[in-house]
C-alpha positions in Angstrom: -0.9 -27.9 4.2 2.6 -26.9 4.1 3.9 -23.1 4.0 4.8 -23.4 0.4 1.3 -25.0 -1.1 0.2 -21.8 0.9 2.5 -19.7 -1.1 1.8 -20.9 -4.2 -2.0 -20.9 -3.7 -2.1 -17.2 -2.3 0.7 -15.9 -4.7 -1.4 -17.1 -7.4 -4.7 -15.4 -6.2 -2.5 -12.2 -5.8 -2.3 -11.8 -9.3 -4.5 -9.8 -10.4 -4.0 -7.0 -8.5 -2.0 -4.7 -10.8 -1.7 -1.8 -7.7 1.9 -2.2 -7.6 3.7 1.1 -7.9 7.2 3.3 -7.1 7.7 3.1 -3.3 7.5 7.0 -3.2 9.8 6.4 0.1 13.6 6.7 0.5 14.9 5.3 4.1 17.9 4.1 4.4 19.7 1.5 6.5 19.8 1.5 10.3 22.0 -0.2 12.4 20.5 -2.9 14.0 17.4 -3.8 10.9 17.6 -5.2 8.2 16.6 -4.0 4.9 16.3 -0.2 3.4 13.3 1.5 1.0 14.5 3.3 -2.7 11.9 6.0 -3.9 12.7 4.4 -7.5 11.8 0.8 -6.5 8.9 -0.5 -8.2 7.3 -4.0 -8.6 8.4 -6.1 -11.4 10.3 -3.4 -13.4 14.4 -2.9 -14.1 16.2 0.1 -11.6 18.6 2.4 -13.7 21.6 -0.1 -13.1 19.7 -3.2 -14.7 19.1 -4.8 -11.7 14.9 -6.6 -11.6 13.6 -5.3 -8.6 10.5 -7.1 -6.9 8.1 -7.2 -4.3 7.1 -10.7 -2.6 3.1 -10.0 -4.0 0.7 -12.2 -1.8 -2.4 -12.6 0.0 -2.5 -12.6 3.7 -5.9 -15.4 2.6 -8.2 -16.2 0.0 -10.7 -17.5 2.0 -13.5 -14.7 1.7 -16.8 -14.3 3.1 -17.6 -11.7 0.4 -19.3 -13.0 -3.4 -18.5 -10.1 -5.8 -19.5 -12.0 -9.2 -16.5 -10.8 -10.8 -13.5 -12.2 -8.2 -11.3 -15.1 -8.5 -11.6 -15.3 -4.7 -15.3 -15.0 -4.1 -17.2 -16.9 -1.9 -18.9 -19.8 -4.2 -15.6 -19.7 -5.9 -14.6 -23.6 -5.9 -10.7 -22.8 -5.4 -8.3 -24.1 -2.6 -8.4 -22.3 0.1 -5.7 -21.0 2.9 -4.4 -18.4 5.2 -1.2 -17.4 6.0 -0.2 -17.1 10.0 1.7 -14.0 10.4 4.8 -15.7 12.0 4.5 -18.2 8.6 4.2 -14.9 6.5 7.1 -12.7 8.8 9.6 -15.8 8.2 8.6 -15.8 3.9 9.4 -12.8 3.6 12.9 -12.6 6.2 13.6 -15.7 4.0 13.0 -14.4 0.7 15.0 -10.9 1.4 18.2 -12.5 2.8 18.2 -14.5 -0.6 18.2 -10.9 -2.3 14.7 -12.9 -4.4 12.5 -9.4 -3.1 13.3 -5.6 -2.1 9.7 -5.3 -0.4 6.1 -6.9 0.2 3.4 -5.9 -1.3 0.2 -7.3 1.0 -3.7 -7.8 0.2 -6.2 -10.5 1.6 -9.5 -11.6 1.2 -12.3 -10.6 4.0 -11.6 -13.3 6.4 -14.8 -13.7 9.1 -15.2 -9.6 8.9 -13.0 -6.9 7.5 -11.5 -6.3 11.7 -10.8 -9.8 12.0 -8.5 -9.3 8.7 -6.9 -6.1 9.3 -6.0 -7.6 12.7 -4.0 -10.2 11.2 -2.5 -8.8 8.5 -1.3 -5.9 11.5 0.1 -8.6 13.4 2.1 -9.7 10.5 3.5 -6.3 9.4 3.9 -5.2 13.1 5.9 -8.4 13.7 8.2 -7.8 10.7 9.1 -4.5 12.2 9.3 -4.8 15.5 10.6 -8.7 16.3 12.4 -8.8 12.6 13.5 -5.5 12.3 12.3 -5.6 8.8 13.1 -1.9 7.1 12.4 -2.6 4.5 9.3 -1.5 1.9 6.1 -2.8 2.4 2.8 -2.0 1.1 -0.5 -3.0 2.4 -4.0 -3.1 1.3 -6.6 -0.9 3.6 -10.0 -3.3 4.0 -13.8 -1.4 3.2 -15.4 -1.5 6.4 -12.9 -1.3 8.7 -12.3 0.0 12.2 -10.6 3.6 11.4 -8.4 2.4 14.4 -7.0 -0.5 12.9 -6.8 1.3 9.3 -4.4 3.9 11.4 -2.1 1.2 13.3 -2.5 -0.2 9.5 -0.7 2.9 8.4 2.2 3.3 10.8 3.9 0.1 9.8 3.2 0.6 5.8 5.2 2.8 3.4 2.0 2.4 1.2 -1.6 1.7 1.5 -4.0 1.3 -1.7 -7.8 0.7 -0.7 -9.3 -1.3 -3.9 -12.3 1.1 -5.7 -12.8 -1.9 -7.8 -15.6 -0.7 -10.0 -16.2 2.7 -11.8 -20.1 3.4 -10.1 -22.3 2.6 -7.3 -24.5 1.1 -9.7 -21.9 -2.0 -10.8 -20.9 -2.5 -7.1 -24.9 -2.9 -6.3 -24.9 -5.5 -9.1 -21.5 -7.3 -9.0 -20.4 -6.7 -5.1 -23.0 -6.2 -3.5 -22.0 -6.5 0.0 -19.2 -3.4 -1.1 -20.5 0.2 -1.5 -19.0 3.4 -2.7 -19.2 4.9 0.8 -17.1 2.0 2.5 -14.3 2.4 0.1 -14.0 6.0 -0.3 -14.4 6.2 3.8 -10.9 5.0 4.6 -9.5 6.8 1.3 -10.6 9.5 3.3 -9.2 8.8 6.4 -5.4 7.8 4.8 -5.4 11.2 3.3 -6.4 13.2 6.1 -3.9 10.7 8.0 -0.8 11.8 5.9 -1.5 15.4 6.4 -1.8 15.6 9.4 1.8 13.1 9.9 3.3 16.1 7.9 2.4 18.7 10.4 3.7 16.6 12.9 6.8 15.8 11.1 7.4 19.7 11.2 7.0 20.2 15.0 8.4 17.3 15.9 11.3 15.8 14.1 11.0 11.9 15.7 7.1 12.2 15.1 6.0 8.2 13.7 5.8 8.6 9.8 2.3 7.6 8.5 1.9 6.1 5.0 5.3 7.9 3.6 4.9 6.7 0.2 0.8 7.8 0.0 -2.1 5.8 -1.2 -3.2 4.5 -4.3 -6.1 2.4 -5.7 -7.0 0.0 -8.3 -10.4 0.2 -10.7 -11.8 -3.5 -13.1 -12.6 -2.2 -16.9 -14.7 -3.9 -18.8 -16.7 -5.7 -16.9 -19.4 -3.1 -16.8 -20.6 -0.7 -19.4 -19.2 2.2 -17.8 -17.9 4.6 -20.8 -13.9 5.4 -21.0 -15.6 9.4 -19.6 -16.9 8.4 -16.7 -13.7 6.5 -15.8 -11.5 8.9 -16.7 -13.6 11.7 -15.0 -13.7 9.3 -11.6 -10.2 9.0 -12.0 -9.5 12.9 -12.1 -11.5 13.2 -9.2 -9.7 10.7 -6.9 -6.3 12.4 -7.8 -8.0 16.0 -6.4 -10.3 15.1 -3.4 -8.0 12.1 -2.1 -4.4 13.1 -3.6 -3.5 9.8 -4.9 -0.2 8.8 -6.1 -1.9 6.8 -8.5 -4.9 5.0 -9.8 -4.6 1.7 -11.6 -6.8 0.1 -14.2 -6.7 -4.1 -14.7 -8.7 -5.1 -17.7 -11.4 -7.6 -16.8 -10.4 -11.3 -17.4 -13.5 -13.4 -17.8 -13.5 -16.2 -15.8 -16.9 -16.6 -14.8 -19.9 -17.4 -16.9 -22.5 -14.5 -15.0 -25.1 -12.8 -17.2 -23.9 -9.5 -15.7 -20.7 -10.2 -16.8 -18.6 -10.7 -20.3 -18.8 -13.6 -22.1 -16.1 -16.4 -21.5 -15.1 -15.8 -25.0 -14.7 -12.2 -24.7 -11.1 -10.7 -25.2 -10.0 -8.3 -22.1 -10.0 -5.2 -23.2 -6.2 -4.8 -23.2 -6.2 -1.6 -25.6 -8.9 0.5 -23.7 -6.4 -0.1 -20.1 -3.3 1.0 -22.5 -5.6 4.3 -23.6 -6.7 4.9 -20.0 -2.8 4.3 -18.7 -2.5 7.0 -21.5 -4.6 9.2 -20.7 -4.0 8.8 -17.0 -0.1 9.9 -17.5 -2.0 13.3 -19.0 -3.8 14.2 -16.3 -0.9 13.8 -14.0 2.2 15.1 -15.6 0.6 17.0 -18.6 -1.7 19.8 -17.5 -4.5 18.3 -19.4 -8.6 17.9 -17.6 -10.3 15.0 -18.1 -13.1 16.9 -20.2 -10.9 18.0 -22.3 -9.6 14.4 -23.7 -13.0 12.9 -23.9 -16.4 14.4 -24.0 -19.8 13.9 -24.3 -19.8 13.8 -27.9 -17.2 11.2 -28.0 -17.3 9.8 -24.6 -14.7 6.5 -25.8 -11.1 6.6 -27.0 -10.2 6.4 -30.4 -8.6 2.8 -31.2 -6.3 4.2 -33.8 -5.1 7.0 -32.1 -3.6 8.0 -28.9 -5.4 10.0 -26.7 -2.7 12.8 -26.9 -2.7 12.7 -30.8 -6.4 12.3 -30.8 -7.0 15.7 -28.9 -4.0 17.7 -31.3 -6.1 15.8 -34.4 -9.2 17.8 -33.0 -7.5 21.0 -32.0 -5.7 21.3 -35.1 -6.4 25.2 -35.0 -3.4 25.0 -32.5 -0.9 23.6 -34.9 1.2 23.7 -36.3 3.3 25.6 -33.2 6.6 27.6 -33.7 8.6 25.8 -31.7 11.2 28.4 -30.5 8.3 30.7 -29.1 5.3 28.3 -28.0 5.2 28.5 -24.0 5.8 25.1 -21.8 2.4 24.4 -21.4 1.7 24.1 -24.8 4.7 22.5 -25.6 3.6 19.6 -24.0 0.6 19.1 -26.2 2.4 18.6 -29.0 2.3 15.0 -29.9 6.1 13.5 -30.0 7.1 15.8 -27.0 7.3 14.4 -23.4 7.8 16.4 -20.3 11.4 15.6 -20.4 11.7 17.4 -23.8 9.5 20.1 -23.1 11.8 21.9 -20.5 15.1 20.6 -22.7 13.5 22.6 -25.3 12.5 25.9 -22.7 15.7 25.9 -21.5 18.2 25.3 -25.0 15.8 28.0 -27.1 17.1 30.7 -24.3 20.6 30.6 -25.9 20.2 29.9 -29.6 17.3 29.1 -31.9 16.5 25.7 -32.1 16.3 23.4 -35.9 14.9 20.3 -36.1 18.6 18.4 -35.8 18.5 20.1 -32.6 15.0 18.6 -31.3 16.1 15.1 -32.5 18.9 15.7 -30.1 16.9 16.6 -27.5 14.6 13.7 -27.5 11.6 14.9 -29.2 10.1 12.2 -31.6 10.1 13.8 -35.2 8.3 11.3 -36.8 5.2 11.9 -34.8 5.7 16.0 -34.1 7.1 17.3 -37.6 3.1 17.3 -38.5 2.5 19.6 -36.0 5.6 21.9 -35.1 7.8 24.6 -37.1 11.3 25.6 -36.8 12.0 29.6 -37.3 9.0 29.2 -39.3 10.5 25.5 -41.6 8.2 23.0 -41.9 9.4 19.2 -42.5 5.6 18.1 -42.7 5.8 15.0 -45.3 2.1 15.4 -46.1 2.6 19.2 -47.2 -1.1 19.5 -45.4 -2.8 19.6 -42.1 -6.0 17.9 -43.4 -7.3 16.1 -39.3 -8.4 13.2 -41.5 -4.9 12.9 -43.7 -2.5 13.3 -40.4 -5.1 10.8 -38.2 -4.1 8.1 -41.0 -0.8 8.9 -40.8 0.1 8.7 -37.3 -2.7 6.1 -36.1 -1.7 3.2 -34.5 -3.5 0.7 -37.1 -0.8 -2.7 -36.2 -1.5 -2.2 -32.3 -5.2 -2.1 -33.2 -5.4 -5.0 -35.8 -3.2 -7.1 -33.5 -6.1 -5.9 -30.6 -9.2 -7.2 -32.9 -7.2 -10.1 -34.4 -5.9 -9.5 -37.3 -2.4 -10.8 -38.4 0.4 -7.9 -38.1 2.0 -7.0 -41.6 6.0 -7.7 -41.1 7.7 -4.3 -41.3 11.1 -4.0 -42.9 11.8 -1.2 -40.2 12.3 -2.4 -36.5 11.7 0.6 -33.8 14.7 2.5 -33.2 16.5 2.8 -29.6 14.7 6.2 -28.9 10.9 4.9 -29.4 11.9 1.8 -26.8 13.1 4.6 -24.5 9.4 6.7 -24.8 7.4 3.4 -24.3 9.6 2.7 -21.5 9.3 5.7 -19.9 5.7 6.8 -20.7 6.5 9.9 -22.6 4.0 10.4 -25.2 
């Protein structure tokens, strides 16, 4: 098998591992290496100038010893198989970044022999590209479960990155779907990374050469839908990764059924696109908005709403809140207004400290009228359409009804309005 029928087959395995992120590292050129690493750079997304920048996303193999019910990859899996040799992987990627096709590489692998065996390879290949190739580049590597904490630390002083895979939300679903995985093994070398990267810092401070370790931090990826785990627990599992283990970010990849399992979805079943987009949602809250994970869902209503947003589904509930006078309602409540980003939010603190702000002046600003005139006043002026703050009249009014009935399958009416330049901006960015 040549080098490029093994690209093909372990690009293609690659695929659905959504842990791609922002490099978090900014290093620039040195005389002598090739390459450089932007903080900005993220897989498969557009820098500020236009340009598409990449990451060459592969596996190191695909030939697993592992049978977790739910992989593409697993063992009884009846799929090509190959592995990459690191000097076949080191000349892909020198290849590729000379050709200006990739800024980075973003490297996984399935659990070849035993999970040393596989982070010894995949070591040899990073170490190769930066000490033979001079590669200096971004690259971000996958930690295995199981491990040596030896080779999970030479692991980390070649990456800029390092993700170790959660996979599923419980203990419980690993037991039944991955057996040979537990909770302990993954959350182990989380562990390790984190304590790893602290302890680089106080070494970067007494000693200014010190080796950097894992630069751009870790992150990890969880499977919804493939167990009946409610959007709570996730969301609560989620909150608690970001405080014990200091994440840059956790990732959720809807469940794709591709396997006819009794423990799993039905061939037929639809991944559940919508519930990631509510968890990516309510994932940017927890992390840029001040909001706890208790307070967006509960035990009462332990799922996201379809129709709504899980922003506007919390100011729905909350409505004793709202509406908020706008030149006096402090930052943090600022940004639980609904139509108001982060961005916004500290336009709005810092313009109100010169002159009192109108609506004309929030549209200017970037706030998103159409969604916060229900909830907002302006030296005490309301441009509410509804003349009411009935939960149930504003929840029809802002609810996402098109992006549910294209989830469940129902036709999309045609709208005679296309969305204006400033709502592509907020979807783009993520403000809510």
């Amino acid at each position: 098998m040549d080098v490029f029928q093994k690209l093909e087959i372990l690009t293609d395995a690659a695929k659905y591992d959504v842990a791609c992120t922002s490099s978090g590292v900014d290093r620039a050129g040195v005389k002598g290496s090739i390459g450089s690493a932007v903080a900005a750079g993220i897989c498969h997304s557009f820098a500020a100038d236009g340009r598409c920048i990449s990451l060459l996303k592969v596996l190191m193999s695909n030939a697993c010893t592992y049978d977790c019910t739910y992989c593409v990859n697993r063992r009884t899996a009846d799929t090509s198989r190959t592995t990459f040799t690191p000097e076949e992987l080191c000349d892909l990627t020198m290849n590729f970044y000379r050709r200006n096709y990739i800024e980075g590489l973003f490297l996984s692998s399935a659990v070849v022999k035993n999970a040393d065996y596989t982070c010894e390879i995949m070591i040899k290949a990073i170490k190769k590209l930066r000490t033979e190739h001079k590669f200096n580049g971004y690259i971000h590597v996958k930690g295995i479960p199981g491990a040596d904490p030896k080779l999970i630390e030479e692991l980390g002083m070649y990456a800029d990155r390092m993700s170790v895979n959660i996979e599923l939300p419980s203990n419980e679903s690993l037991s039944l779907l991955a057996p040979q995985k537990t909770k302990e093994s993954i959350l182990k070398p989380m562990k390790q990374i984190q304590n790893g990267i602290n302890q680089n810092c106080t070494d970067l401070v007494k000693y200014r050469s010190a080796p950097k370790f894992v630069p751009g931090g870790q992150s990890t990826q969880m499977i919804i839908g493939a167990t009946p785990e409610s959007d709570r627990k996730i969301l609560m599992l989620t909150e608690g990764l970001y405080k014990k283990y200091s994440l840059k970010r956790v990732f959720f990849s809807a469940y794709m059924p591709m396997v006819n399992d009794r423990n799993l979805p039905a061939l037929d079943t639809a991944p559940p696109l919508l519930r990631e987009h509510r968890l990516y949602q309510a994932d940017w809250l927890l992390r840029f908005y001040e909001f706890k994970a208790d307070e967006i869902l509960d035990d009462n209503n332990p799922d996201f709403n379809p129709l709504l947003d899980p922003k506007c589904n919390w100011a729905i509930n909350h409505m004793e809140n709202f509406p908020m006078e706008i030149n006096k309602a402090p930052y943090e409540m600022l940004l639980r207004i609904p139509g108001i980003g982060v961005v916004s939010a500290k336009r709005i603190v810092a313009a109100r400290r010169y002159a009192k702000l109108d609506f004309a002046a929030l549209k200017t600003l970037g706030v998103v009228l159409k969604r916060a005139r229900y909830f907002i006043y302006c030296s005490g002026k309301s441009i509410n359409p509804l003349g009411t703050d009935n939960p149930a009249v504003l929840a029809g009014a802002i609810s996402d009804k098109a992006q549910y009935q294209q989830q469940i399958g129902v036709p999309e009416q045609l709208s005679l309005f296309e969305p204006t330049r400033e709502d592509n901006v907020k979807c783009l960015t993520g403000q809510i």
